[in-house]
N, C-alpha and C positions, 0 to 999 in steps of 0.2 A: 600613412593612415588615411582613410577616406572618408570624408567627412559625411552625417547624413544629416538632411534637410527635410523640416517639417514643414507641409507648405498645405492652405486651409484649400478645400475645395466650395465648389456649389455658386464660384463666382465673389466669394471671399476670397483675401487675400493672409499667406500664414506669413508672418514675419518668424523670421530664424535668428538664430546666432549659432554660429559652427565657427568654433576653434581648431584650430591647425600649429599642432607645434611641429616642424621638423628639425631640431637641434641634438644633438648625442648626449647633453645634460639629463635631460630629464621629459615626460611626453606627458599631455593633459586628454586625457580620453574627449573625445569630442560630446558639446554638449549644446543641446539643439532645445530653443524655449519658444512655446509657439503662443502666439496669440492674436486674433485680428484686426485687421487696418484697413483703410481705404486709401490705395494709392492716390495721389496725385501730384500733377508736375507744374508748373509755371502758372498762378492763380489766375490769367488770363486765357489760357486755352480750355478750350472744352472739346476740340474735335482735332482729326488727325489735318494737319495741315498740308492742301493740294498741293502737286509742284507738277504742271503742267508738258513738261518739259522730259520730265522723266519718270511721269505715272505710266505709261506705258510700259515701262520695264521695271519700274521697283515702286507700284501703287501703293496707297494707303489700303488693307487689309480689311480692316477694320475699324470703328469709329469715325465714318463719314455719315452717316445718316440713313444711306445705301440698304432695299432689302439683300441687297449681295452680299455684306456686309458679316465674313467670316467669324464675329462677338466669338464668339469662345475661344478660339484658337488666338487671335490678335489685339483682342480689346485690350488697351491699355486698362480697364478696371477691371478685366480677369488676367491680369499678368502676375509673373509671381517675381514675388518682393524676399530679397535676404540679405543678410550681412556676414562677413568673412572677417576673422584679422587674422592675418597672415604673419607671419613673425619673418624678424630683423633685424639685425644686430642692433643691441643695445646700448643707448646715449650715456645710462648711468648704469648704477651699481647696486641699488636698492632693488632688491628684487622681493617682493610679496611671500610669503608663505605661499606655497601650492602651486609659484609660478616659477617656470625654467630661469636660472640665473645667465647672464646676459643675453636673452631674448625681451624684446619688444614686441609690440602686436598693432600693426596699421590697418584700421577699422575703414571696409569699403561695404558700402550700400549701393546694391544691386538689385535691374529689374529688368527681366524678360516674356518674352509672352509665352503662354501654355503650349504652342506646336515648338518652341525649342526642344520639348520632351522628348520629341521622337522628329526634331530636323534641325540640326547643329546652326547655331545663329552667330553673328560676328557680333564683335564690343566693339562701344563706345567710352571710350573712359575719363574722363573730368578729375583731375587731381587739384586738391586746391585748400592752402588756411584758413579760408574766408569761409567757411559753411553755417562757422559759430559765431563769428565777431560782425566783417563786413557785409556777408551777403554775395552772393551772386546774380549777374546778371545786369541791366539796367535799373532795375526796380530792388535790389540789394536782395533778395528774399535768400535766407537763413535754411538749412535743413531741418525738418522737424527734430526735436526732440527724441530721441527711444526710449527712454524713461519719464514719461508725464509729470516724475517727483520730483526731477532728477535737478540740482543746482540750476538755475538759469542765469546763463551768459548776461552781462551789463547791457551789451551792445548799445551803447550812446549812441554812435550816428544811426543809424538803421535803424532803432524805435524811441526815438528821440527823448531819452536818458530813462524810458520804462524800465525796470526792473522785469518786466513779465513782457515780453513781446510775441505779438501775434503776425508777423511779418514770416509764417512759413510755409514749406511745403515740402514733402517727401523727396523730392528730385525737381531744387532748381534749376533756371536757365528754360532754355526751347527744346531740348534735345529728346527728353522722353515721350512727350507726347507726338513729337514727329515722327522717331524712327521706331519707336516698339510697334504701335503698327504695322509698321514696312519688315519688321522681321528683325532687330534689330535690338541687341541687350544692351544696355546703357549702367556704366558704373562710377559712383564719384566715390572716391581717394579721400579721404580725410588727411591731410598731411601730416607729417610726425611732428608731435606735440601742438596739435590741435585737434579738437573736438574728441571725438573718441579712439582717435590712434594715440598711443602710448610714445615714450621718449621726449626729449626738447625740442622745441624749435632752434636750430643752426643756419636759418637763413641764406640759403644758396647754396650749403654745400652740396655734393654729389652725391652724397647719402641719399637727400631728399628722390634724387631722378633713381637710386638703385632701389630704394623702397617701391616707387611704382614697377619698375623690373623686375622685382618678387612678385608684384601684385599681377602683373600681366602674365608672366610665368604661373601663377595660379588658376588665372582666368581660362586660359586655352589650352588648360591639361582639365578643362570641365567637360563631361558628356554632350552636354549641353552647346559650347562654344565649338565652331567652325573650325578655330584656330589662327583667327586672323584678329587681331586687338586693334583698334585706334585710337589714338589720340585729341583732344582741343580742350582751349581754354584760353583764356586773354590775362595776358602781365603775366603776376604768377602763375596762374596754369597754365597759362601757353610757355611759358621757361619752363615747368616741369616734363612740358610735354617734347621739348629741346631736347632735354636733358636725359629723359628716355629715348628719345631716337640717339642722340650722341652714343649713350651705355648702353643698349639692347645689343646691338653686336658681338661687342666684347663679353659684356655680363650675362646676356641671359642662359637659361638652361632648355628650352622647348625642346623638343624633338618630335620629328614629323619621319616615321618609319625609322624609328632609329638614330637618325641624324637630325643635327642641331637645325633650326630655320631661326635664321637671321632676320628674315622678314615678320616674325610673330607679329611685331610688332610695324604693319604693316604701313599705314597713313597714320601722318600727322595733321592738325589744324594750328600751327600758334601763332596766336593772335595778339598785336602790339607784346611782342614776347623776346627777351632776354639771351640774348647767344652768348655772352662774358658777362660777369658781373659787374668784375673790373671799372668795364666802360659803364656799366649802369652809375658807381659810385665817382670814379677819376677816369672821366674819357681825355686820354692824352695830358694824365698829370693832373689835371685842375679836376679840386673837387666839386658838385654838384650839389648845388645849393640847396635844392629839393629834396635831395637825399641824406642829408646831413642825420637826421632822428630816425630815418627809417631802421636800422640795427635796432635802436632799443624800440624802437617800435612793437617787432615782430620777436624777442627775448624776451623784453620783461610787461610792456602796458596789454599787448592783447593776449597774450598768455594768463593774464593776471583777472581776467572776464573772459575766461573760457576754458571754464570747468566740461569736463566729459559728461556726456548725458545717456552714456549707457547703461544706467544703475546707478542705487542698488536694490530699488523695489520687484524691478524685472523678475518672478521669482524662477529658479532658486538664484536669479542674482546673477552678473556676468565676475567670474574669478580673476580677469584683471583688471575691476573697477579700481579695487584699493589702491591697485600701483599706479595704474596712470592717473590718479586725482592727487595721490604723496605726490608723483613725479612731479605733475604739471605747478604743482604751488612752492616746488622748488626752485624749479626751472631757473626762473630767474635770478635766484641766489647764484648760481654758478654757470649757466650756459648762457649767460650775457655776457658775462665779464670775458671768456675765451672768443667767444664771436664777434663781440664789439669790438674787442683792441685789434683785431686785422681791420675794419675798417677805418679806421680811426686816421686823422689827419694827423700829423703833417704827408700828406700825398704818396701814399705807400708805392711802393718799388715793388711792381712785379716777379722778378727774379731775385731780386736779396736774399739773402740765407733766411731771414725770420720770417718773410714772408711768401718765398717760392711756393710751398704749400698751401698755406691761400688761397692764393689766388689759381695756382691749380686748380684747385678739387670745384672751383667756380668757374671755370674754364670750358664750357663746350663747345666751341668753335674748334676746339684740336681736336676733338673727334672725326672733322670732316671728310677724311679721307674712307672713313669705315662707315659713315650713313648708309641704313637704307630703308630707310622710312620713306615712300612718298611723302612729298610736304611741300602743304601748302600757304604760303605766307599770310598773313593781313596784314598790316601797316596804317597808322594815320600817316599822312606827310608829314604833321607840322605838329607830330605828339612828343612835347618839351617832358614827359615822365620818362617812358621807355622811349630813348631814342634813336631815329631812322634809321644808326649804326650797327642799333644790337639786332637787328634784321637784317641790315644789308650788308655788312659782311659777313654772314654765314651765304647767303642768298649768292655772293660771289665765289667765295670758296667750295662751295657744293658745283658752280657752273663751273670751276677750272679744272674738276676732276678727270678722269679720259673715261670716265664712266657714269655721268650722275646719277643721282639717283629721280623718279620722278618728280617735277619742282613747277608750282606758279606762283605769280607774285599778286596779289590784288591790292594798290597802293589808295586810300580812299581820302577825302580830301577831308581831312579831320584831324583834332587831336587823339588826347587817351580815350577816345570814344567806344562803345558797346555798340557790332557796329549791326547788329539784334534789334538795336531800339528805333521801334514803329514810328513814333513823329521828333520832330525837328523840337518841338515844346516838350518833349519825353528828356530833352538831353541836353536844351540849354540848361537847368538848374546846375547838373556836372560842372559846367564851364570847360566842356570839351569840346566846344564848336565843330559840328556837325553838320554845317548848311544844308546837306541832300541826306536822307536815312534812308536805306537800301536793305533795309530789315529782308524784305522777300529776294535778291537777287544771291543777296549773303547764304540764307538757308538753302536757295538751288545749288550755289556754287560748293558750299560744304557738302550738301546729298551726292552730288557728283563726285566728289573725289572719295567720297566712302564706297559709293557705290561700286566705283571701279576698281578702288584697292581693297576693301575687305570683302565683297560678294565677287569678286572678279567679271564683273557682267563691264561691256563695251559702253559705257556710259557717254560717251563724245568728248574724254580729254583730250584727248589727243589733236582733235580740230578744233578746240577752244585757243582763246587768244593762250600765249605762255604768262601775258604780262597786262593787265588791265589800270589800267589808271583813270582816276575820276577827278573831274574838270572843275572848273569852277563856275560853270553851268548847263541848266538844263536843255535837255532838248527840246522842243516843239512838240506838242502831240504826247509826251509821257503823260503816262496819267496817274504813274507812278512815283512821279516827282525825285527819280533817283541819282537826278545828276546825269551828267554825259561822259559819257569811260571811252575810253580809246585804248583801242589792243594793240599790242606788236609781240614780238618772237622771243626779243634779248632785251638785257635791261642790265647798267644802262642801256643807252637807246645807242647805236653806233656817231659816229660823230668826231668832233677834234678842241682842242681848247682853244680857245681866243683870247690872246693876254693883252692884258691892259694895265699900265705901268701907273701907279701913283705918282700924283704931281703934289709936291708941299707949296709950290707958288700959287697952283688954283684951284686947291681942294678938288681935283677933278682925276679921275680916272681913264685913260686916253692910251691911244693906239701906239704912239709914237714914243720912244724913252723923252722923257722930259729934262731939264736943266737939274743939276745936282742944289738938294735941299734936306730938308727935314722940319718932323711935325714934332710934338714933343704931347703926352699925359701924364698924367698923375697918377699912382700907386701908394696913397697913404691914407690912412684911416683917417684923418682928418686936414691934409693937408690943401694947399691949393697953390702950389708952388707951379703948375701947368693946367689948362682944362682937362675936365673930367674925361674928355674922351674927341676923336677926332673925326671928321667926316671924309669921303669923297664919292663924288657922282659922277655916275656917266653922262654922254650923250645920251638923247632919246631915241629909243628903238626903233627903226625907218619900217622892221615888221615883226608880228607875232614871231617870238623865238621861243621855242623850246631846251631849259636848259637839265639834262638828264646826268645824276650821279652824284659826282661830289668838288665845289670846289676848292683848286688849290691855293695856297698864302704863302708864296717868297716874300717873306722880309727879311730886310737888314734893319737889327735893332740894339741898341746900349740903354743900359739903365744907369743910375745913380745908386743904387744898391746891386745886391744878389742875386735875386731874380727874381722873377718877376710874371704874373698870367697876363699873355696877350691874346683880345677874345675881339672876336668881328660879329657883327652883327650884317647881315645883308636884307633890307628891304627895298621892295617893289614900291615904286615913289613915282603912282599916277600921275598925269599933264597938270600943272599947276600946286602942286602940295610941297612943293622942297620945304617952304615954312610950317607945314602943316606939322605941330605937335601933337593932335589927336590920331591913334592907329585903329587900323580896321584890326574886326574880332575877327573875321574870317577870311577864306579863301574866296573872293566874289567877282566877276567881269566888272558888276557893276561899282567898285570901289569908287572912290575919289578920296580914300585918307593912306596915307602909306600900309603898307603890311610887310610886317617881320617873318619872313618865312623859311631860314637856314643861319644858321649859326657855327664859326669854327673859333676853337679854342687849343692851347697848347701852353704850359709851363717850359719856360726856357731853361729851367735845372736840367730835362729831360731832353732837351732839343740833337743831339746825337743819336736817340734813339727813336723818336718821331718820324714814320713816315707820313714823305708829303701826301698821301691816299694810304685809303684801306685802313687796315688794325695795326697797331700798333702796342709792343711790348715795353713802357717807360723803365729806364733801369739805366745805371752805373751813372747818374747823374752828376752835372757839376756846373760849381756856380759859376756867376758873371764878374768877371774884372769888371769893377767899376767903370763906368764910362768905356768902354770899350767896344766897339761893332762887330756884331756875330752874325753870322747868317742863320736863317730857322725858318724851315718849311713845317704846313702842317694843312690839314682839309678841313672845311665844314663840315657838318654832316650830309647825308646823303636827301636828295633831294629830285623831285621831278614836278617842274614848273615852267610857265609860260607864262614869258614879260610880253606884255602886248603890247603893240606900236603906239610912240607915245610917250609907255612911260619911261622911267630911269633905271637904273642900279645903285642905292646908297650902299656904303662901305663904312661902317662904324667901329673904330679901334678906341678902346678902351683896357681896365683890369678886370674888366667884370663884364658876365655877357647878359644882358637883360631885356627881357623878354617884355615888347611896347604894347603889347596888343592887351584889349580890358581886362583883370581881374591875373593879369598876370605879372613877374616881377624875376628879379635877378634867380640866373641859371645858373650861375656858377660863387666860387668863392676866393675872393683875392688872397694872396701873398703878404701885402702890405711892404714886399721890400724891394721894391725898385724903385721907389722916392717919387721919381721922375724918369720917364720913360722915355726913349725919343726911337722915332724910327726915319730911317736917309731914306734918301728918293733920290733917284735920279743917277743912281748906276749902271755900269757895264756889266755885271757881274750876274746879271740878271734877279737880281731882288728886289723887293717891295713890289711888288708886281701881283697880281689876279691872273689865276688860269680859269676858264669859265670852261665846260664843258657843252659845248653847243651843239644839239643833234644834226646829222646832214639831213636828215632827209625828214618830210612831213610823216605824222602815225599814219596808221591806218585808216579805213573809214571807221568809224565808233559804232561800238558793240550795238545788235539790237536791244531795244528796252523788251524786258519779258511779258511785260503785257500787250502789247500793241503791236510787234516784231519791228516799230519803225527804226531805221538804222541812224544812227549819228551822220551829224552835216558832217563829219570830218573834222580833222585837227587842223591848228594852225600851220602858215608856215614858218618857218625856218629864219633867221637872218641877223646877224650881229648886229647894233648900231654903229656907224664908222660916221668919220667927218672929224670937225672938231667937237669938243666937248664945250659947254658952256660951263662958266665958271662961277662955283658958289662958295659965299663963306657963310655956314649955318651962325646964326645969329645966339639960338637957343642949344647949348649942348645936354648930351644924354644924363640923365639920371644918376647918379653913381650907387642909388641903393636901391633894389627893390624887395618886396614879398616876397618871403616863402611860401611854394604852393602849400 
């Protein structure tokens, strides 16, 4: 059935609604309610924004100021605006009068410009929860309303606990007013069981990625569309947009001459985004402190303030208002309790019989073999929310295929940062530490791989760096203030490990195996039968070393109990701070207070199935004989950083891994049943020991800055610290509790 769209003329904009059932139940004749609106996008732009770089081949059109300046065909304020829900298989079982029984309908708000009509345009698509609750964006901004009557969402953080919030706009984020312009349809996804898509929220499962797979399936069987869809969006929408490139292969339906194209779905953007869930909730067994609430977070509290706002004054009214507002105030009655208990601690087993499926259908890193999404990464280094895992190992897996797909990495020296937002004071409030914002380098680098993958025009990927990494300072002469990035090919960077054995006689970390020892911690909720946790340091760095990937942890260790979480913290410990208590917030040259910048963790029930790198599947677990020594390797997370001459390497073992830097606090969540913990030094067997990943060779020279073309001084170089180690005994031990973020 073909839906038809009412759409205002004269430089008005007609807003639609067209329904689409395709189910064998039963079909709703399509119905199309028109009325007018004035588009607009991000309350900060007013014009289409330049990219210097690549207006030559895919200019702003329209809305620059320009008497050339195509208004009718490109204006973002003469584009036309509509809405689709597309139906889905259904979450429940209450199906409305008049409405197909187990279909759903996932409501996307859509906007392109007037020459789509007669010249096929490529999508952008934004899938995402947060349109009704959190907001999108740095600045949180909310999608408008469709119905002006229509219940309005709580949103306590976003309009600081208003009842009525005016924090909106038709199409948040940067993307509309940059690319409609440029030729360019932009669509956001309302997620299932948020805003006005119908069914529950299921948080992570695979459903949520096959709903956008209908949706893009939709999109590129339009007149209208080229046939070519993209993807982006940061956390959760950069996961959903995973999660459709993992499924689009398999699941979708397109056909281009007959035959299927695997590429409909052509680039991705996801941004600080989710490759397993697993690892978001138990990276190698140990649960994540920070994510302990998040299940009922997204089941039952923001479900419960965020009512659908498609009706019911809209006249004659949208006919699956009733179900999706019944659904959504159920929701939480029953699709929390099925979704929360997979999460749910004691530390679920990936492959177990009750939980195989789980964490399946959360699973898209197995997909990788079947990607073929161009994609392009973003990453903070030192983002403790979504971590450097659930990026980098998809980022590896995609690179070991004998065929990749196309892949960049831009690693930015930041937390869970928006990495969109304009000043450095835009994004401290976050507490995402962001030292450089690179808001403009971000939007050329996205233009450019749209450009290339969904308009298929030569846009320079190919002679771009593969792999950008940003420094911890600027260069000379930016006037962009964006930081200094250094490119290279592969990533990791090439290279070799440097081990260095723990010494329990001088809390030192050293080249040489040391004399046989051991350290001993504490694992009890309020015991102090051992310290809280244990140190060791290197020598200082004789030069700028670059350490790229992930390091590894050989210990030999015995508890007093069961088992038990053993968690490292690794900080970069400037000339003179071994006592310094106080840590730096950021990633800075200029430090002089330690900084926490990699973290590894591992439960020893699971330690059989831990590998020492990479993903790991925890499963068939088994406890610890008391007192008894076991070997257990296991990685930090993924990381790309440079100790510069001078300073050290601290090794912090504890039950808890906790995060030193301001306003932040324990990462994970103890066991409580290893009593007392101890780990030996000083083996043949090669345990207790640090594998460092040290690059051989120096980056490249650094990317130019886009304003200025000046090019980066260059990376540092290279070099282990060797000699002896000096030896410390920290005076003040770690914390044993911190904040939940």
């Amino acid at each position: 059935m073909v839906p038809r769209q009412m759409l205002g003329k004269g430089g008005r904009v007609g807003r639609s609604i067209v329904v689409v059932v395709a189910c064998a139940a039963a079909a709703l004749s399509p119905l199309a309610i028109s009325g007018s609106i004035h588009a607009r996008a991000d309350a900060t732009a007013t014009a289409c924004t330049p990219d210097p770089a690549l207006d030559s081949v895919d200019p702003c059109r329209a809305d620059t100021g320009s008497p050339s300046d195509d208004n009718a065909h490109y204006s973002y304020s003469s584009a036309l605006v509509s809405h689709i829900e597309v139906p889905v298989p259904q979450t429940t079982v209450d199906a409305a009068p008049g409405v197909p029984a187990n279909v759903d309908y996932i409501w996307v708000d859509y906007i392109r410009p007037v020459a789509s009509n007669t010249t096929p345009v490529p999508t952008i698509m934004d899938a995402s929860p947060y349109f009704n609750t959190l907001g999108r964006g740095y600045a949180g901004i909310l999608k408008t309303p469709t119905d002006p009557n229509a219940p309005e969402p709580v949103n306590v953080e976003r309009c600081g606990g208003a009842t009525t919030c005016t924090n909106y706009a038709d199409f948040p984020e940067w993307e509309a007013h940059y690319f409609v312009p440029r030729g360019y349809a932009i669509a956001l996804m309302d997620l299932r069981g948020t805003r006005n898509s119908a069914g529950c929220e299921i948080y992570g499962d695979k459903q949520e990625a096959l709903d956008a797979v209908a949706v893009i399936d939709w999109i590129a069987s339009q007149s209208w569309s080229n046939g070519k869809v993209g993807m982006i969006g940061g956390s959760y929408d950069g996961t959903l947009a995973n999660g459709a490139a993992a499924l689009y292969p398999s699941f979708g339906t397109h056909k281009v001459s007959g035959v299927f194209d695997p590429t409909t779905l052509a680039a991705v953007v996801p941004i600080r985004a989710i490759d397993r869930w697993y690892d978001y909730q138990f990276f190698n067994g140990v649960e994540a402190n920070g994510q302990i609430l998040d299940p009922e977070l997204f089941t039952a509290e923001l479900p419960s303030e965020d009512y659908p706002t498609n009706g019911p004054d809209i006249p004659p009214g949208d006919p699956s208002y009733a179900q999706t507002l019944a659904q959504r105030k159920a929701c939480p009655g029953f699709a929390q309790v099925a979704t929360d208990e997979g999460y749910t601690a004691p530390y679920q087993d990936t492959q177990d019989a009750a939980t195989t499926n789980f964490w399946n259908n959360r699973d898209f890193l197995q997909y990788a073999s079947t990607w073929k999404a161009a994609t392009l990464f973003v990453h903070g280094l030192f983002d403790e929310n979504v971590k450097t895992m659930n990026s980098g190992q998809l980022w590896q897996a995609l690179q070991a295929l004998p065929s990749p797909p196309p892949t960049r990495y831009l690693w930015f020296n930041g937390a869970h940062a928006d990495p969109d937002t304009p000043t450095v004071a835009q994004e401290t409030p976050n507490d995402y530490f962001m030292p450089f914002t690179w808001s403009q380098k971000f939007e050329h680098e996205v233009h450019q791989w749209f450009l290339q993958y969904l308009k298929g025009v030569d846009a320079g990927v190919a002679q771009a760096p593969k792999v950008e990494i940003q420094r911890d300072y600027d260069d000379p002469g930016d006037t962009l203030q964006q930081g200094h990035w250094d490119g290279g090919d592969t990533w990791p960077a090439p290279g070799s490990d440097d081990i260095l054995h723990f010494n329990a006689s001088t809390l030192t970390a050293d080249p040489a195996t040391p004399p046989s020892g051991s350290v001993t911690w504490d694992d009890e909720a309020s015991g102090t039968q051992a310290p809280a946790s244990q140190s060791f340091v290197t020598a200082p760095f004789t030069t700028d070393t670059r350490i790229s990937g992930q390091f590894q942890f050989d210990l030999n260790i015995a508890a007093q109990g069961t088992d038990t979480t053993v968690c490292v913290e690794v900080d970069d410990v400037p000339a003179g701070a071994l006592n310094d208590t106080t840590f730096a917030a950021q990633d800075l040259s200029t430090n002089t207070h330690p900084y926490a910048f990699t973290f590894g963790y591992a439960r020893a029930f699971y330690r059989a199935s831990i590998n020492a790198r990479g993903a790991s599947y925890p499963t068939n677990g088994s406890f610890l004989a008391p007192n008894q020594p076991v070997p257990m390797s296991f990685p930090s997370t993924y990381t790309d950083y440079i100790v510069h001459a001078g300073h050290r390497l601290r090794f912090t073992f504890s039950d808890v891994a906790t995060d030193q830097r301001p306003l932040q606090g324990a990462l994970t969540v103890q066991t409580y049943q290893g009593i007392v913990v101890t780990m030996n030094t000083g083996l043949t067997d090669g345990t207790s020991q640090v594998r460092i990943p040290v690059a051989s060779n120096n980056p490249p020279s650094g990317v130019p800055d886009l304003a200025s073309s000046i090019p980066g001084v260059g990376g540092p170089a290279t070099g282990v610290a060797a000699g002896l180690a000096i030896a410390l005994t920290l005076s003040v031990r770690r914390r044993r509790h911190g904040s939940s973020r």
